[in-house]
C-alpha positions as CSV (number, residue, x, y, z in Angstrom):
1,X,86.5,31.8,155.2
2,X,84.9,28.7,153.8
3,X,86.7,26.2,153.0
4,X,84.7,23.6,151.3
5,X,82.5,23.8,147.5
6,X,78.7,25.2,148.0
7,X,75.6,23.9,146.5
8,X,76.5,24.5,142.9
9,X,73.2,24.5,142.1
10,X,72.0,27.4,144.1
11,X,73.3,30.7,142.6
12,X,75.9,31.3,145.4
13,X,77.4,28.3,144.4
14,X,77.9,28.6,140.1
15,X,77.7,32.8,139.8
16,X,81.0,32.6,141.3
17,X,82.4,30.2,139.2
18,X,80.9,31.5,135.8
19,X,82.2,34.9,136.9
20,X,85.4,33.6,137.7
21,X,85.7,32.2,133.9
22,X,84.8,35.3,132.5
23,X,87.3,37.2,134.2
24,X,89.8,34.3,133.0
25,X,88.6,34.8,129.5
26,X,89.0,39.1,129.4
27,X,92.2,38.5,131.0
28,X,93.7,36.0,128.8
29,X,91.7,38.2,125.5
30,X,94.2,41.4,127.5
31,X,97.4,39.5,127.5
32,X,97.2,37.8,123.7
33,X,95.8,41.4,122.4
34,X,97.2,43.5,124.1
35,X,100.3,41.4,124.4
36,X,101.6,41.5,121.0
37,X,101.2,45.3,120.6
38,X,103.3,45.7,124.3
39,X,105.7,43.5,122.3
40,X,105.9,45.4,119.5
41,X,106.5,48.7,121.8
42,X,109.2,47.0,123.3
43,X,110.8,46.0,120.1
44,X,110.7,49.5,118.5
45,X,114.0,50.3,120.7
46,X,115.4,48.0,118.2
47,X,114.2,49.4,114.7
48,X,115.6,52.4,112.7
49,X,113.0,55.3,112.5
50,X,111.0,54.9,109.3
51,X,110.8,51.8,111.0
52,X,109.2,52.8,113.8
53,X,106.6,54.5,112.3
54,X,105.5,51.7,110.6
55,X,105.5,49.3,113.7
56,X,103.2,51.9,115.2
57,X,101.0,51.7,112.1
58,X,100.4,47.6,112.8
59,X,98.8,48.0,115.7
60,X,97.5,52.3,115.7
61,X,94.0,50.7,115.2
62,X,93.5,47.9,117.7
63,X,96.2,48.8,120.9
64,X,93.8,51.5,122.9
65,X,90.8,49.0,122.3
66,X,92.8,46.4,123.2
67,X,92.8,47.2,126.8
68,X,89.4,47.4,127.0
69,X,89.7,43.6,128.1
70,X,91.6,44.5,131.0
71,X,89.4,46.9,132.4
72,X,86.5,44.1,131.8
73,X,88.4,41.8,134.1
74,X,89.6,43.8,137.0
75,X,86.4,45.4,136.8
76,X,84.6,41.3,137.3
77,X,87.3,41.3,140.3
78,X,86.3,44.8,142.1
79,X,82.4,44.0,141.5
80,X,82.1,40.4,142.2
81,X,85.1,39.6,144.3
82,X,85.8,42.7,146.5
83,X,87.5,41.0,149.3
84,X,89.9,39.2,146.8
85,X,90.2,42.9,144.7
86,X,91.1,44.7,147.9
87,X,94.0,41.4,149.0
88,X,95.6,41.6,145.4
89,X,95.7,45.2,144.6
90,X,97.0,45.8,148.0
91,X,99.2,43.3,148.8
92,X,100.6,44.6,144.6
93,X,100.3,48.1,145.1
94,X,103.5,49.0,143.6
95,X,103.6,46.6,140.8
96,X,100.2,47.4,139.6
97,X,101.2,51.5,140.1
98,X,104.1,51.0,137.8
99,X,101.6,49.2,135.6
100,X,99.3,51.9,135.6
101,X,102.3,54.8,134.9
102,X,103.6,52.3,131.9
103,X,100.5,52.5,130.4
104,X,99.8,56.2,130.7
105,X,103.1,56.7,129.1
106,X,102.6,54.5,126.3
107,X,99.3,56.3,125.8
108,X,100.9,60.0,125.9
109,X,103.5,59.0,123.8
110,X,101.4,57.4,120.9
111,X,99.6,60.5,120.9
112,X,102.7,63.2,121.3
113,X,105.6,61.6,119.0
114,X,103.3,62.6,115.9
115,X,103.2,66.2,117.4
116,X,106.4,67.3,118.3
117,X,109.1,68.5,116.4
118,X,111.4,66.6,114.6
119,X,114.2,66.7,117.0
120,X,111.9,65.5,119.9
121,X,110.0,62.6,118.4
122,X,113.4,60.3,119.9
123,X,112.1,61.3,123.3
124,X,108.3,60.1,122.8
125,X,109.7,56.7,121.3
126,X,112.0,56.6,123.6
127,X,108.8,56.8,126.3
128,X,106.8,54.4,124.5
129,X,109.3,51.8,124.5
130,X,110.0,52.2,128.5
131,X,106.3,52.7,129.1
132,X,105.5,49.0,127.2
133,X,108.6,47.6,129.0
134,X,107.7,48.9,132.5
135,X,104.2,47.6,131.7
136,X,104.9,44.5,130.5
137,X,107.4,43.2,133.6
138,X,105.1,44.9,135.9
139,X,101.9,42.1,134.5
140,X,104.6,39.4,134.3
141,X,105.7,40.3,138.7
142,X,102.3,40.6,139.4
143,X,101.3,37.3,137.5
144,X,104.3,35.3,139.6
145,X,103.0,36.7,143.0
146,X,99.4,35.3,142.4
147,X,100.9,31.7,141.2
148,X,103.5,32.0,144.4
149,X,100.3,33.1,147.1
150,X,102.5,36.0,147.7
151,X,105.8,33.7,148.7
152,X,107.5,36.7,151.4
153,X,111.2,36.6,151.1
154,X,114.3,36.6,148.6
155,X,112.3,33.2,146.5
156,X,108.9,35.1,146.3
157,X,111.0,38.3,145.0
158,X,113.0,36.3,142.6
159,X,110.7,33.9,141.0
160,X,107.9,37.1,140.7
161,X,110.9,38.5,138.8
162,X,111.6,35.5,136.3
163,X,108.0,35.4,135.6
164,X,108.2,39.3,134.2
165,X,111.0,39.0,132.8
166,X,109.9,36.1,130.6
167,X,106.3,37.6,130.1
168,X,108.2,40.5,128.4
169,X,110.1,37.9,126.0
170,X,106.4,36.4,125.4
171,X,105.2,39.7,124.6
172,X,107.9,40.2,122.4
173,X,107.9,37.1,120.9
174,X,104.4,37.9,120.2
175,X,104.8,41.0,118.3
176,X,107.3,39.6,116.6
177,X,104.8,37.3,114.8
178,X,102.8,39.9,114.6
179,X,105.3,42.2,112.9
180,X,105.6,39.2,110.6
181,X,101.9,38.9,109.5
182,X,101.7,42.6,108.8
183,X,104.8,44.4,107.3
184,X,107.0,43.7,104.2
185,X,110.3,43.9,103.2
186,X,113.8,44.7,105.4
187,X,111.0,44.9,108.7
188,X,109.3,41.6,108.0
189,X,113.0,40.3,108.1
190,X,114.2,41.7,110.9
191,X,111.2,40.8,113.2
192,X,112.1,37.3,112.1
193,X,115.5,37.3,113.6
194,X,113.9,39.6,116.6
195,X,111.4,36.0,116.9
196,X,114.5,33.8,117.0
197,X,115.9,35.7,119.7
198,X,112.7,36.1,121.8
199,X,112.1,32.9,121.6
200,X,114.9,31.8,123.0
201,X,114.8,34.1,126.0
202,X,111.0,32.8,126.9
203,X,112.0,29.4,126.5
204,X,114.7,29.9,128.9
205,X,112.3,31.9,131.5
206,X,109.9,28.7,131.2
207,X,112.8,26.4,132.6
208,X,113.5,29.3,135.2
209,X,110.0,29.4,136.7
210,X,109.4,25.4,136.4
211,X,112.8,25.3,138.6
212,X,112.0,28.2,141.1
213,X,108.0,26.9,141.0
214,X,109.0,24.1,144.4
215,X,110.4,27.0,146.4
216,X,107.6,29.4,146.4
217,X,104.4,27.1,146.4
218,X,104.6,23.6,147.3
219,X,100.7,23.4,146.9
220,X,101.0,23.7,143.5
221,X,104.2,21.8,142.7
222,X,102.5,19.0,144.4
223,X,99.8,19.7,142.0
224,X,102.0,18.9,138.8
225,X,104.6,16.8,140.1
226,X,102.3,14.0,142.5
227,X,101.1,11.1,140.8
228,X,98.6,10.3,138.8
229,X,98.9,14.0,138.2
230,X,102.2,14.4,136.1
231,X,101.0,11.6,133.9
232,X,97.9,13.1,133.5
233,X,99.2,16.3,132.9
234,X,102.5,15.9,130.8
235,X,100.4,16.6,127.6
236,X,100.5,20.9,128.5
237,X,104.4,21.1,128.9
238,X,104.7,18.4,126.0
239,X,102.4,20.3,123.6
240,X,104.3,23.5,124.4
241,X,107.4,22.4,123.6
242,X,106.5,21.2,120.4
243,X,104.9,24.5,119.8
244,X,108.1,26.3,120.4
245,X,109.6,23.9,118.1
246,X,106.9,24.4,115.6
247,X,107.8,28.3,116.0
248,X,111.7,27.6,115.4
249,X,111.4,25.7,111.9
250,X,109.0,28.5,110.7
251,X,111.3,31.1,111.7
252,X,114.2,29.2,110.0
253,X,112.2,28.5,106.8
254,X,110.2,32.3,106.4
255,X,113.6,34.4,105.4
256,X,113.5,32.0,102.1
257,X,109.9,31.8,101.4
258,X,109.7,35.6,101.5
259,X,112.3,36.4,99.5
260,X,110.3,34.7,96.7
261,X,107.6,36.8,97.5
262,X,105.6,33.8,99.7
263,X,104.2,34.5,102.5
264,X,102.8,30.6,103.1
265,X,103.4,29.8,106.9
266,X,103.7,33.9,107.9
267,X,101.2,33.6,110.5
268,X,102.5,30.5,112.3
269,X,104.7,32.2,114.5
270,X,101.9,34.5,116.0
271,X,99.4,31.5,115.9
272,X,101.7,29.3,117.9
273,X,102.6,31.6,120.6
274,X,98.7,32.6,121.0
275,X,98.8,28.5,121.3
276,X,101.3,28.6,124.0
277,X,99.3,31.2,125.6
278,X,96.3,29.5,125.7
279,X,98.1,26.3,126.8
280,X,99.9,28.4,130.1
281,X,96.4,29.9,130.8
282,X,94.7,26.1,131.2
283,X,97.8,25.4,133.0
284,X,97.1,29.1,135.5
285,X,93.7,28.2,135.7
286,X,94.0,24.0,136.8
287,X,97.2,25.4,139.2
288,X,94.6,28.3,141.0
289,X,91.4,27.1,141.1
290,X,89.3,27.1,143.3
291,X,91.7,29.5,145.0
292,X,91.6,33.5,143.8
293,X,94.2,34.1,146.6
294,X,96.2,30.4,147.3
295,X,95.5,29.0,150.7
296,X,93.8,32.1,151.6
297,X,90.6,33.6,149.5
298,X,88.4,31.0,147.6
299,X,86.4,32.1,144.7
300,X,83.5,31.3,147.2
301,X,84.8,33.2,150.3
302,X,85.6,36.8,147.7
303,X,82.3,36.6,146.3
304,X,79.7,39.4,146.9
305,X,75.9,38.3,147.7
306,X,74.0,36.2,145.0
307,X,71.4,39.5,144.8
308,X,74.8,41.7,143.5
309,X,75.8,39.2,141.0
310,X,72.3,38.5,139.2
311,X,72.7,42.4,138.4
312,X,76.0,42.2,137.4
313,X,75.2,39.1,135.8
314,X,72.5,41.0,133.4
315,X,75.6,43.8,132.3
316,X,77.7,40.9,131.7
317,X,75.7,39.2,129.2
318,X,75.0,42.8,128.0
319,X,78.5,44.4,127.8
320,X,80.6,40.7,126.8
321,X,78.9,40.3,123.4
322,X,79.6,44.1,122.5
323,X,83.2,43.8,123.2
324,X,83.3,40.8,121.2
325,X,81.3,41.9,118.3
326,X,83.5,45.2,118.3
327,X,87.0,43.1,118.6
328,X,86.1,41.1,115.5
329,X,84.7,44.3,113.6
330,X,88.0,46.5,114.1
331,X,90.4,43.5,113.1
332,X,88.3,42.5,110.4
333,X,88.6,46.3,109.1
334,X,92.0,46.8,109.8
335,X,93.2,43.4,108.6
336,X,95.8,43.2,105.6
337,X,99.6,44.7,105.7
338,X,99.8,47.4,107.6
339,X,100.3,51.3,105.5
340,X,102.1,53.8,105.5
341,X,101.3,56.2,108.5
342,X,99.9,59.1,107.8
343,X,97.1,61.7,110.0
């Protein structure tokens, strides 16, 4: 294992790093995207029916494509960081297999609750909502054992679990705004008050991790909390809070506004968390880097040979733009209030 930066002007020295950014990129596209429909599968447990069917309806169109991101990034981390790829997914194995069985569920239930009878359609929401619940803590334990470097013990187990626990809130939160932007009516109010409550829950889970954060990985407390560095730094944790406070006067101001038929300001909710997601993922990425496994696996020592990465360096710039392209076509389609669901 090396242990010191390459020539970054020789192709083993930036491939790993522009690799290593798009993976960042398709994995931060998977939790935003696929993050609010998660949420929104989680919040159905909550909603009447009719209800239901109309929160599947937002996202019916974009949640399948959605993970497409996902399999773009830990497809980067199988091709161009195998040792790394074979660590994580090992040292995870049972995390990421719950992951795996969440989403199959979600994905059989999408598809069977609009063909069975009547008097099983419960069951298939039922299965959706504990496959996007299983899914989502499972991303959010994963998540807290890369940021800990795989902290062993009762710390490592409990911070892994705050860190799920709060990524399901997020998610929630998330699809709350979403639920905001595209339904109407006795919905559009209740995924208001379903905001106010998520948002309290991931606020809490931020102090939770920021408290657990010195027991599990004093490289990276010493990262934020040494100076120069917490000078330096204090604009992330002051920018989110003052996105979270942004997100708490919307929320109290919307129920007004859209009883007089206004829907000025509906899309700062979802807008601000997306901020607050971008804001954690600088955050990740200053706290890991150059380390794809902390104090173990640089991005240097997981990558393949220069030769492998110019080839997958040509599907890259091939396959990226398509995604892209695609992502903005389908929303730009689907975009509007959501209607009523019909096949």
């Amino acid at each position: 294992m090396v242990n010191v930066i390459p020539d970054l002007s020789t192709a083993a020295g930036w491939m790993p790093i522009f690799f290593l950014g798009v993976m960042g990129l398709a994995m931060l596209a998977y939790v935003i995207l696929d993050g609010y429909d998660l949420g929104v599968g989680v919040l159905m447990s909550r909603a009447d029916e009719m209800q239901k069917d109309t929160m599947i309806a937002t996202i019916g169109p974009f949640w399948d494509a959605n993970e497409t991101w996902l399999v773009l990034g830990v497809g980067i981390l199988l091709t161009v960081f195998p040792v790394a790829h074979g660590f994580i997914l090992g040292t995870l194995y049972l995390p990421v297999a719950a992951m795996l069985l969440g989403l199959v569920l979600r994905g059989v239930a999408f598809d069977f609750r609009v063909k069975a009878h009547a008097d099983h359609k419960g069951l298939w929401n039922r299965a959706f909502f504990l496959g996007s619940l299983t899914a989502s803590w499972a991303q959010g334990y994963m998540l807290g054992g890369v940021v800990s470097g795989f902290t062993p013990g009762g710390w490592g187990v409990a911070f892994n679990g705050v860190v799920g626990c709060t990524l399901v809130t997020a998610y929630c939160l998330l699809g709350s705004g979403w639920l905001i932007i595209k339904t109407e009516g006795t919905l559009q109010l209740k995924a208001i008050r379903w905001a106010r409550y998520s948002l309290i829950l991931t606020s809490l889970g931020f102090v939770g991790i920021t408290t657990l954060t010195p027991f599990v990985s004093n490289s990276i407390f010493a990262k934020w909390f040494s100076f120069p560095n917490l000078v330096l730094l204090m604009p992330i944790p002051a920018a989110t809070i003052v996105l979270l406070w942004i997100i708490w006067r919307s929320l109290a101001r919307l129920p007004v506004r859209l009883s007089n038929g206004n829907e000025y300001g509906a899309w700062v909710p979802f807008g601000s968390t997306v901020g607050i997601f971008f804001l954690a993922f600088y955050g990740l990425a200053y706290s890991l880097f150059p380390w794809l496994v902390i104090k173990k696996i640089t991005i240097w020592d997981a990558a393949t040979s220069p030769a492998a990465m110019e080839v997958i360096l040509i599907g890259s710039v091939i396959v990226l733009p398509l995604i892209v392209c695609y992502t903005v076509f389908s929303y730009r389609v689907f975009w509007g209030k959501s209607t009523a669901l019909t096949y």
